[in-house]
C-alpha positions as CSV (number, residue, x, y, z in Angstrom):
1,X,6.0,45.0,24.3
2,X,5.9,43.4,20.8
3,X,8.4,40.7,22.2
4,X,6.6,39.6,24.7
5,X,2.9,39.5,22.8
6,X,5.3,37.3,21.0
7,X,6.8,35.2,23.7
8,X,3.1,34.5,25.1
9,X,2.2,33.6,21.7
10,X,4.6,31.1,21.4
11,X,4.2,29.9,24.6
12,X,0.5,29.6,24.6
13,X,1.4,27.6,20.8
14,X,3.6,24.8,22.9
15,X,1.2,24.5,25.6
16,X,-1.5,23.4,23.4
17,X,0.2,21.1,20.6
18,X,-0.2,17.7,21.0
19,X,1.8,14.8,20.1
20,X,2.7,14.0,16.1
21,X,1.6,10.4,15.3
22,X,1.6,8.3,12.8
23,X,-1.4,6.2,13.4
24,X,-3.3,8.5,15.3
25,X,-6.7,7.4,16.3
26,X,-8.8,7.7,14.0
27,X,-11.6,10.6,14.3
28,X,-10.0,11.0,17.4
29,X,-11.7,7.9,19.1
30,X,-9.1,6.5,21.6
31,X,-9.4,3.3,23.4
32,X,-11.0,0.1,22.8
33,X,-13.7,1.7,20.1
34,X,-10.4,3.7,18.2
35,X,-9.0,0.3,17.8
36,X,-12.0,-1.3,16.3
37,X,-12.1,1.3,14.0
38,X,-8.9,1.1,13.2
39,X,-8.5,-1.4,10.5
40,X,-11.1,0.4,8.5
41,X,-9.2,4.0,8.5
42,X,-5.4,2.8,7.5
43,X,-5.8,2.7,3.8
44,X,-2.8,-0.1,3.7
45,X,-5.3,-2.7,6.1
46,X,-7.9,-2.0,4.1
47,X,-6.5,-3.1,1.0
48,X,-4.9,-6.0,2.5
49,X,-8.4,-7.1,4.9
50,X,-10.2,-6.2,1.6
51,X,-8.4,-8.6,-0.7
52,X,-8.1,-11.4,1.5
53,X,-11.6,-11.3,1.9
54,X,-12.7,-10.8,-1.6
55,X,-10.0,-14.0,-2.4
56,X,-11.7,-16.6,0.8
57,X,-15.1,-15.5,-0.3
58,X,-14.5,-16.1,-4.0
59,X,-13.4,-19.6,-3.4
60,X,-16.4,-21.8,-2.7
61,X,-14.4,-24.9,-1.4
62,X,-12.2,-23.2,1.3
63,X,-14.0,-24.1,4.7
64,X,-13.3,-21.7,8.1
65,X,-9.0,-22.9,7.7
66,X,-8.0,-19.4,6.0
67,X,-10.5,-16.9,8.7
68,X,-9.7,-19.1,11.1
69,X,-6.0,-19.1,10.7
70,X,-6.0,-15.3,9.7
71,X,-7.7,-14.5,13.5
72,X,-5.1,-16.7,15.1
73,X,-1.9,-14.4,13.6
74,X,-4.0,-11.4,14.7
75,X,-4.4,-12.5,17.7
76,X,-0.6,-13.7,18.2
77,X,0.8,-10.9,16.6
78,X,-1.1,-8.7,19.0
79,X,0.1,-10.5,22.1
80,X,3.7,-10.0,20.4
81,X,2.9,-6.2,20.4
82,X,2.1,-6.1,23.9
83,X,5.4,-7.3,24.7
84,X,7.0,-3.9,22.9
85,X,8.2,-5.6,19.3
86,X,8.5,-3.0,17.1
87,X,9.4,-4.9,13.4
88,X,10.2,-4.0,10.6
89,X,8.6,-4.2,7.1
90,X,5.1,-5.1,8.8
91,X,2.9,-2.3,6.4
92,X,5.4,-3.5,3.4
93,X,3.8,-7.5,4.3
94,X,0.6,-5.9,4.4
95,X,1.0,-4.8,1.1
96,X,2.8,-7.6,-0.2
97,X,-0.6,-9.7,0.5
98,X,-2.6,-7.6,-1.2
99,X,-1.3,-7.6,-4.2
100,X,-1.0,-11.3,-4.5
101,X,-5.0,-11.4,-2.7
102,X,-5.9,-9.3,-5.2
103,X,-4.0,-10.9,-8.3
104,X,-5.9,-14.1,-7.0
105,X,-9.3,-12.5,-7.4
106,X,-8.2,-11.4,-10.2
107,X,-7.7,-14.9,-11.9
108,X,-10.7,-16.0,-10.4
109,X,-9.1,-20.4,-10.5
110,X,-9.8,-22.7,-7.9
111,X,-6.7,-22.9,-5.7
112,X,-5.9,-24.9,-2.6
113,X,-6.9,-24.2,0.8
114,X,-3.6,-24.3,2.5
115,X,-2.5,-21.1,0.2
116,X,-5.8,-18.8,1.8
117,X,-4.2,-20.4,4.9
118,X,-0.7,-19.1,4.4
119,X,-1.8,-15.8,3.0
120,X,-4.1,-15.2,6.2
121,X,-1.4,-15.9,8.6
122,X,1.2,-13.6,6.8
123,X,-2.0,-10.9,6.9
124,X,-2.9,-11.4,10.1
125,X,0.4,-11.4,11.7
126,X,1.3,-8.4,9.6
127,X,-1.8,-6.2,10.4
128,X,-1.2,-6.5,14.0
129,X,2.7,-5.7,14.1
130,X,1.6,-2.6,11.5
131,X,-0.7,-1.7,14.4
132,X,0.9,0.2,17.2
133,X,-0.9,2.0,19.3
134,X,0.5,5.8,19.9
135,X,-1.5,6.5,23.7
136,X,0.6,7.3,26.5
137,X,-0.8,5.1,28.8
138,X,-0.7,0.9,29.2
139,X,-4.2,0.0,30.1
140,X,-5.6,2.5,26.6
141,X,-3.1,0.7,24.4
142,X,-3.8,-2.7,25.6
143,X,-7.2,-1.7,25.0
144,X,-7.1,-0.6,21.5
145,X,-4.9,-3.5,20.9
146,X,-7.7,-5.8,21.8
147,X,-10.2,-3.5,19.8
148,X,-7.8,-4.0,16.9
149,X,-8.0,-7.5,17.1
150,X,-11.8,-7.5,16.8
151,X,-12.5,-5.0,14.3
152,X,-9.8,-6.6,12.5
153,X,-11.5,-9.9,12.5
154,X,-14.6,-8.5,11.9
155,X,-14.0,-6.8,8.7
156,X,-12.1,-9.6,6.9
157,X,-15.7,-12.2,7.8
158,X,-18.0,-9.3,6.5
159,X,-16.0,-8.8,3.2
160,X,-15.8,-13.1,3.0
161,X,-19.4,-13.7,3.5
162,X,-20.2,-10.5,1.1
163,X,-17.7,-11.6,-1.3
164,X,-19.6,-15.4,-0.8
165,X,-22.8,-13.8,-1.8
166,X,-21.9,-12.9,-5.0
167,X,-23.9,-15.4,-7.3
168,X,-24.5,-13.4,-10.4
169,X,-22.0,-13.6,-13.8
170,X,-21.9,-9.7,-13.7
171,X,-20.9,-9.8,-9.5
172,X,-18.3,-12.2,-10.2
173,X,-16.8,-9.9,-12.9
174,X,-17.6,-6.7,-10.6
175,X,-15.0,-8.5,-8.3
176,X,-12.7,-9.6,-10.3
177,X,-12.3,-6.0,-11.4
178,X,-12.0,-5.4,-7.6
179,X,-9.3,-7.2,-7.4
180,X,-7.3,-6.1,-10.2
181,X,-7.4,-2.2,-8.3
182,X,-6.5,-3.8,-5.1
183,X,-3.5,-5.2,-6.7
184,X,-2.9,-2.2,-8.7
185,X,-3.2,0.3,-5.6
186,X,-0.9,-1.9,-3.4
187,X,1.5,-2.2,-5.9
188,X,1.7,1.6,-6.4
189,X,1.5,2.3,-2.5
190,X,4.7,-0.5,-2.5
191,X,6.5,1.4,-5.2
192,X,6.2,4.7,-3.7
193,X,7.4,2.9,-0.3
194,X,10.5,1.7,-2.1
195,X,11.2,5.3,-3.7
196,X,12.1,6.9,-0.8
């Protein structure tokens, strides 16, 4: 009798687990609205979307090149992900960005446009290949996909135009500081990445 209180146990156990994922969606929001809030739950985007922005909004000369150039990756890299890419070293890009976005911020110089340019592509085209969608079905992941893209966008404007705002000495230094732990935590999060 014990054995098979057991068995059903067990059995009962299986029926309800669910899949393991690595991105699942976050707060358990699937579909277009999981993928908008996507970008803001993966710790690795944020620091990435975060630094990027604080760098484009620092820098009073860039025009729209670098947000405009960062949305076109997205967008491309996301069309790439429909087609079932799976690449490697995507989060590690992701990464890789912030720390030089955030040694930039840092530094707080003047630098050219074309490097926000550069830097936006490799971000945007390295958030969207970092963001598979784990659903089971076509139409949800094309749909998170596209809700990827916008939150994506989205997020690295707000940060630029906050970051824009930032008039006073003691803002400036606030993110400058910013920066300095963005670089820091990416650096860490790429060490620890390389450990294993």
């Amino acid at each position: 009798m014990r054995d098979l209180a057991r068995a059903l146990i067990a059995l009962a156990l299986v029926v309800a687990a669910e899949p393991a994922l690595a991105h699942p969606p976050p707060l358990g929001v699937r579909g277009f609205w999981g993928g908008v809030l996507h970008p803001v739950f993966v710790t690795d985007h944020v620091v990435g979307i975060l630094g990027l922005g604080l760098l484009i909004g620092g820098q009073a000369r860039w025009g729209w090149l670098p947000p405009s150039a960062y949305v076109a990756a997205l967008a491309a890299g996301l069309a790439a992900m429909t087609t079932g890419i799976v690449p490697r070293f995507a989060n590690e890009a992701v990464l890789g960005t912030a720390v030089v976005a955030g040694l930039l911020v840092a530094l707080a110089r003047p630098l050219p446009q074309v490097l926000g340019a550069v830097l936006a592509v490799v971000l945007g085209l390295a958030v969207a290949l970092d963001s598979p969608p784990e659903v089971l079905s076509v139409s949800e992941a094309n749909l998170m996909l596209i809700g990827t893209g916008i939150g994506a966008a989205a997020f690295l404007i707000v940060v630029a135009l906050a970051s824009r705002q930032t008039q006073a000495r003691w803002a400036g230094i606030g993110v400058r500081i910013l920066g300095s732990w963005i670089a820091a935590a990416a650096i860490l999060a790429l060490a620890l990445r390389f450990a294993r």
